[in-house]
C-alpha positions in Angstrom: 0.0 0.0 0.0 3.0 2.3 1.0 4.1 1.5 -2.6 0.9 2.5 -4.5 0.4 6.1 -2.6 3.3 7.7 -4.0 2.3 6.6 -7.8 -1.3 7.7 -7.1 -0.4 11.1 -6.1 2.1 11.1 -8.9 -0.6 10.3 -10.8 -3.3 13.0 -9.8 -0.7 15.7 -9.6 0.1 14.8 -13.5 -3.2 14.5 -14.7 -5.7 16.0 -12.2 -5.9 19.8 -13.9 -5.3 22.7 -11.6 -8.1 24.6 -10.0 -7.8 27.8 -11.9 -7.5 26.0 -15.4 -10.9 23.9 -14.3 -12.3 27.5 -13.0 -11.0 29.1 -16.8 -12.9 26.3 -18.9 -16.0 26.9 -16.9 -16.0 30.7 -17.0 -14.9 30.4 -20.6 -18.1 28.0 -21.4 -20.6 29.8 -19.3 -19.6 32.8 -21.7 -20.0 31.3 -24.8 -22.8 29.8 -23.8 -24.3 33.1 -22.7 -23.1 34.7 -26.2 -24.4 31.9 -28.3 -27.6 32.8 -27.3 -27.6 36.2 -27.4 -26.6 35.9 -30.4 -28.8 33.3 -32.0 -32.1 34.3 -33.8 -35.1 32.1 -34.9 -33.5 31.3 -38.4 -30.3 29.8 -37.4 -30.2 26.1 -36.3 -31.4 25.5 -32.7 -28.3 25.4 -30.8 -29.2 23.1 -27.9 -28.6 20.5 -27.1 -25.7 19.7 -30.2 -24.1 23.3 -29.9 -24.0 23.4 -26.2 -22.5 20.3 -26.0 -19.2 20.9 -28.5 -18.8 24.1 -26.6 -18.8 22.4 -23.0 -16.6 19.9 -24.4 -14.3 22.1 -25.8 -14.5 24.4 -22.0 -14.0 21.1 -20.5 -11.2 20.2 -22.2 -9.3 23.9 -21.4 -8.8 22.6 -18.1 -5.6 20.6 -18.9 -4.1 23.7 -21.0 -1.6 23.8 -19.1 -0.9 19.7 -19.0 -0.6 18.9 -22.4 -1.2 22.4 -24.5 -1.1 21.0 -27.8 -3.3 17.8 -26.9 -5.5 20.6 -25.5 -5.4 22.6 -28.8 -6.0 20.0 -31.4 -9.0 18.7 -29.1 -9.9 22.4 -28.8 -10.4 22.6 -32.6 -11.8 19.5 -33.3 -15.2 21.1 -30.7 -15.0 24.3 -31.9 -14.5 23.8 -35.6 -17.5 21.5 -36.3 -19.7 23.8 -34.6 -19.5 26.5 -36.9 -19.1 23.5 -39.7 -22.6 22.8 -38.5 -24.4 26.2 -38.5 -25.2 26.6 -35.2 -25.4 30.3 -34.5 -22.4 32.5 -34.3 -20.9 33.3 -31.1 -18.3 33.6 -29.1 -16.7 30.0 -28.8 -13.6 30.5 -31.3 -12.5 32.5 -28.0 -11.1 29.0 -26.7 -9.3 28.1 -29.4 -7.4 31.9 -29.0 -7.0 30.3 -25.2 -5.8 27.2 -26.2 -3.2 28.4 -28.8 -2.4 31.2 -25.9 -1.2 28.4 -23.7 0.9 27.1 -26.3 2.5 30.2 -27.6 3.9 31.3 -23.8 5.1 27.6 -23.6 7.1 27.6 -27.2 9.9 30.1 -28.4 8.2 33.2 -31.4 8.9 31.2 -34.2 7.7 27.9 -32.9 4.4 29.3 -31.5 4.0 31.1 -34.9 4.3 28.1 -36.8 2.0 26.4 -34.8 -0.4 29.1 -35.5 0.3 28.5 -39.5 -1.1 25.0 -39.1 -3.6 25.9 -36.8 -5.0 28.2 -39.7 -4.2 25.7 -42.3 -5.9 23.0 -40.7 -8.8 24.5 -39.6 -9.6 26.6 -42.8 -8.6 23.3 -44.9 -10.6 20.9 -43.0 -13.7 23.6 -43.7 -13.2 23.4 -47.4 -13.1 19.6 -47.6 -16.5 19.4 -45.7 -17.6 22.0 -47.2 -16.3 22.7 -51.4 -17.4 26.9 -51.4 -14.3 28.5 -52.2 -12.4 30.4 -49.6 -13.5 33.5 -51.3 -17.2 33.4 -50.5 -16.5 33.9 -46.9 -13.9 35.8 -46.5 -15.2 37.5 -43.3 -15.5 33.8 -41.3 -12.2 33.1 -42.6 -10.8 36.7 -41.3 -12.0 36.2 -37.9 -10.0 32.8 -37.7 -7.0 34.5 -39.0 -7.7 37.1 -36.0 -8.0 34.4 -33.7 -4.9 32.4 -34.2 -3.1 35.8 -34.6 -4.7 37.1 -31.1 -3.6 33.8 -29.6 -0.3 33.6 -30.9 0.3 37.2 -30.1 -0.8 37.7 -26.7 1.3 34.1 -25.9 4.2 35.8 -27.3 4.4 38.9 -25.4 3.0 36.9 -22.0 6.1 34.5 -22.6 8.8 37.2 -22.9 7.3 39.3 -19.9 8.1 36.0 -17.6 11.4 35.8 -19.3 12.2 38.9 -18.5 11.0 38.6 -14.8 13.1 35.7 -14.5 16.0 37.3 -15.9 15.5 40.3 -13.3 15.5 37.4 -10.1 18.3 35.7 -11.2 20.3 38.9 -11.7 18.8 39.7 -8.3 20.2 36.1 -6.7 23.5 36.9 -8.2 24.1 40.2 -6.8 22.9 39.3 -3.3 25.3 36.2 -3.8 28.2 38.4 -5.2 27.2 40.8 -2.0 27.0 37.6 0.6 30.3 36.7 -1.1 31.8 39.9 -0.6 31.1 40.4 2.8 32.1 37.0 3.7 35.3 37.8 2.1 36.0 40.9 4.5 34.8 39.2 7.9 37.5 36.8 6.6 40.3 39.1 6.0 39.3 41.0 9.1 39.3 38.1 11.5 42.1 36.2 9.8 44.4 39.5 10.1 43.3 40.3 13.3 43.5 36.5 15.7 46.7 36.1 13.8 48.6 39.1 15.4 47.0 38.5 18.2 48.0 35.0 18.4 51.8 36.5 17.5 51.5 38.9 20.7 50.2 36.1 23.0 53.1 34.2 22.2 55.1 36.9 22.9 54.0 38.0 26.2 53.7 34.3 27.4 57.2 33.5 26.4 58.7 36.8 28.2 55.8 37.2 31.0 58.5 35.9 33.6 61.8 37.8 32.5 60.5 40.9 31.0 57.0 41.9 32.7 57.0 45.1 31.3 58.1 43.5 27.6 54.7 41.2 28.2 52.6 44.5 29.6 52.7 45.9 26.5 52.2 42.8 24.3 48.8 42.7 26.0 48.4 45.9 25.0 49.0 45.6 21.8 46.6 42.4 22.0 43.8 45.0 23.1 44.6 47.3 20.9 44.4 44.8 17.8 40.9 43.2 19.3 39.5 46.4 19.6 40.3 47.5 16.0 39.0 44.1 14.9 36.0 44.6 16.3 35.6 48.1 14.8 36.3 46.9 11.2 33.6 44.5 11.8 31.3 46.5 13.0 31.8 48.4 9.8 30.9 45.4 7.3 28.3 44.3 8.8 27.2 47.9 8.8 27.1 47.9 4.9 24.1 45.2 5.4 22.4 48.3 7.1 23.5 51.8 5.5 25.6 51.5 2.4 27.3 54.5 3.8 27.9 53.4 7.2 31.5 51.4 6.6 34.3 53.5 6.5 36.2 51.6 3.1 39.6 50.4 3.9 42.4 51.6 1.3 45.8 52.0 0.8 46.2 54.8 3.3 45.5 52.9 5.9 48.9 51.0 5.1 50.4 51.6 8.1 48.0 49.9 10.5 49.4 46.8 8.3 53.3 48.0 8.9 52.9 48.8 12.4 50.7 45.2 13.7 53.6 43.5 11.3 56.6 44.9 13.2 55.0 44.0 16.3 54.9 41.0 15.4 58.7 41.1 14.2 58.0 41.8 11.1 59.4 44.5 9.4 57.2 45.8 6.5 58.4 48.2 3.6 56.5 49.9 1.6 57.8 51.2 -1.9 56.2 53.1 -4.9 52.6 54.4 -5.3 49.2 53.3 -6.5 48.5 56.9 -7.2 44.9 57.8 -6.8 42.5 54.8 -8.0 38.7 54.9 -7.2 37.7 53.0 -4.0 37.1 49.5 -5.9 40.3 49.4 -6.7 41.8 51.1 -3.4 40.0 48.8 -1.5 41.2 46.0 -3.4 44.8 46.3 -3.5 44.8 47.4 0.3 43.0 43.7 1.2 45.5 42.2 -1.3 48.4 43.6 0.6 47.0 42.9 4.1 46.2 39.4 3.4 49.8 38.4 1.5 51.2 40.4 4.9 49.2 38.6 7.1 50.2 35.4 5.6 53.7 35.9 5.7 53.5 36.3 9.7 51.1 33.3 10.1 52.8 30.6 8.0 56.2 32.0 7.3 57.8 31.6 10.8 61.4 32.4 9.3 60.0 35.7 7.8 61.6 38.9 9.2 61.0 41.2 6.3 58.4 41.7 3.8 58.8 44.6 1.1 55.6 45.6 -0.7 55.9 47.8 -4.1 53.2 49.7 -5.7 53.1 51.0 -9.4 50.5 52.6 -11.6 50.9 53.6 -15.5 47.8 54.6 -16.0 45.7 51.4 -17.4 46.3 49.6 -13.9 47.9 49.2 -10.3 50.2 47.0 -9.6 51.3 45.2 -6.7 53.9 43.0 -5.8 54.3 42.0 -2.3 58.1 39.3 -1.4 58.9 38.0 1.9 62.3 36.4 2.8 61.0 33.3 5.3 62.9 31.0 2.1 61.8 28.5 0.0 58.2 27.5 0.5 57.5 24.6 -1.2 54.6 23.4 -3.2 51.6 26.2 -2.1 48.4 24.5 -1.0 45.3 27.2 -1.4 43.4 28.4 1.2 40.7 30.9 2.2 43.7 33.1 1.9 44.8 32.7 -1.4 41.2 32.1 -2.6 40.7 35.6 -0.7 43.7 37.1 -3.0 42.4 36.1 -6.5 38.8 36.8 -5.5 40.0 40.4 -4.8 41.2 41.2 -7.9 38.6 39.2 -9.8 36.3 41.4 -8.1 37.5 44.6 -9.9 38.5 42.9 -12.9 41.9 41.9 -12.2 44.1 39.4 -11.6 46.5 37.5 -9.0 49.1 35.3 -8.6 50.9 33.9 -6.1 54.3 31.9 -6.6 57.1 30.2 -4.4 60.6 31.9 -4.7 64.1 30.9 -3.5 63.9 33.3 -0.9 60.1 33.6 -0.1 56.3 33.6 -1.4 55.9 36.0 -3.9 52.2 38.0 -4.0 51.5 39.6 -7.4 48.5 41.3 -8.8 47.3 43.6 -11.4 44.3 45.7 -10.8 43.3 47.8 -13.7 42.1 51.2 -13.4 38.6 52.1 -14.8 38.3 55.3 -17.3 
């Protein structure tokens, strides 16, 4: 029994037709029902019960328009075409043919639903001449009002299809830039909290190795530790404050340099800084100050033989460059990380590059930020 559940709804959610489409046919009939006899007069051929029962058929069968839509269509002309084959009086009930080829027009790409409409015409102006041998000529006003039927279908489809398009377009360019923004901001709270916990982690070591020979040496490492927490905590405070007022954050750049130089030498680092950037927008400022940061911060976490890191800066006009060489020695084979991740998201962010390479004498940071005109 467990077994057969799961096909039966599978089943009635395939087949059984949605509430609205069964709501549409009904409307739809009651209409042309309505119409049909407004419109009839005492010389046309009774249309009850023959008429009103190709046009029910044809409002019951609207109901799966959305199912099967060209099923739906072909049944949709073989109710409504034999009833004006027939004589019955003329109303409104071509309307669910222009329904029916609707559905299929916002579910097929222009010239797909347009050709659909060209056999559509063909076949229901064809199948009318074989039952019936006048020439096309002799009516040309019934054979107008299918042409304006197919048309209406096929053009109303058309435009209904690209609106959604279009409104799908908009959400996904919406879901990328709040996932280019969730990116971004996961990328500072990482630079930020990497940066930060590994100077502190430099100054704990530091004060616990010399807390018994040189109090005063270990007083100010603490310090320092304070210091470096409490400016932490301000930076963060200032991403997360772009998720509330995009003018909140006070944007890191490359004048705040020497927060980087002076956390280095505390750490026994010394830092030199070489060159200029010049004066790039704050994209780019931003950019190559989190570039230099990080490739600083990872020469104090994971070269332990580092004791001097020299960062050079150049512009020419098209693009900043950045080059930033430690001398800890040979690293080996480079295993990525959130940090060098970080470093080539960066400069992909402002449509630039990175690189990052092991020298004799150090890691080598390298990246190339071009300027916007």
């Amino acid at each position: 029994m467990s077994r057969v559940t799961p096909i039966v709804r599978f089943a009635r959610s395939r087949w059984c037709p949605p509430p609205t489409d069964v709501a549409l046919g009904a409307a739809l009939g009651g209409l042309c029902l309505a119409g049909t006899a407004l419109a009839a007069s005492p010389a046309d051929r009774p249309w009850w019960p023959g008429g009103a029962l190709l046009i029910a058929a044809a409002a019951g069968v609207l109901a799966w328009r959305r199912r099967a839509p060209l099923v739906v269509l072909a049944l949709t002309l073989a109710a409504v075409a034999p009833y004006y084959w027939l004589a019955y009086p003329d109303g409104p009930a071509s309307l669910m043919v222009a329904v029916a080829m609707y559905t299929v027009a916002t579910r097929l790409s222009w010239p797909r639903s347009v050709g659909v409409g060209v056999l559509l015409f063909a076949a229901w102006v064809g199948l009318e001449r074989l039952i019936d041998d006048r020439p096309v000529a002799s009516a040309p006003e019934h054979v107008m009002w299918i042409v304006v039927t197919v048309a209406v279908g096929v053009a109303v489809g058309g435009l209904r299809r690209a609106q959604t398009a279009a409104v799908d377009r908009a959400e996904e360019q919406a879901r990328r830039r709040v996932e280019q923004e969730r990116l971004r901001v996961a990328r500072e709270v990482h630079d930020v909290v990497s940066h930060s916990l590994a100077m502190i982690a430099v100054q704990a070591g530091v004060g616990a190795h010399v807390a018994d020979r040189r109090p005063e040496q270990a007083v100010a490492a603490l310090l320092e530790i304070k210091q470096a927490s409490g400016a932490a905590l301000t930076e963060l405070r200032n991403v997360l404050g772009v998720l509330r007022d995009a003018g909140a954050a006070d944007a890191p750049g490359l004048h705040r340099l020497d927060e980087v130089v002076r956390v280095a030498g505390l750490a026994g680092v010394e830092v030199e800084v070489r060159g200029s950037a010049g004066h790039p927008d704050a994209a780019v400022d931003g950019a190559a100050f989190r570039i230099v940061r990080e490739a600083v911060t990872n020469a104090v976490r994971h070269s332990r033989r580092a004791r001097r890191v020299v960062v050079d800066l150049g512009h020419d006009g098209e693009a900043v460059t950045i080059r930033v060489a430690d001398d800890g020695g040979a690293a080996g084979e480079l295993t990525p990380g959130h940090g060098l991740r970080g470093l080539a998201e960066h400069a992909a962010a402002v449509g630039g590059r990175s690189s990052v390479s092991a020298a004799t004498d150090g890691v080598v940071v390298e990246a190339s930020l071009p300027v916007p005109r």
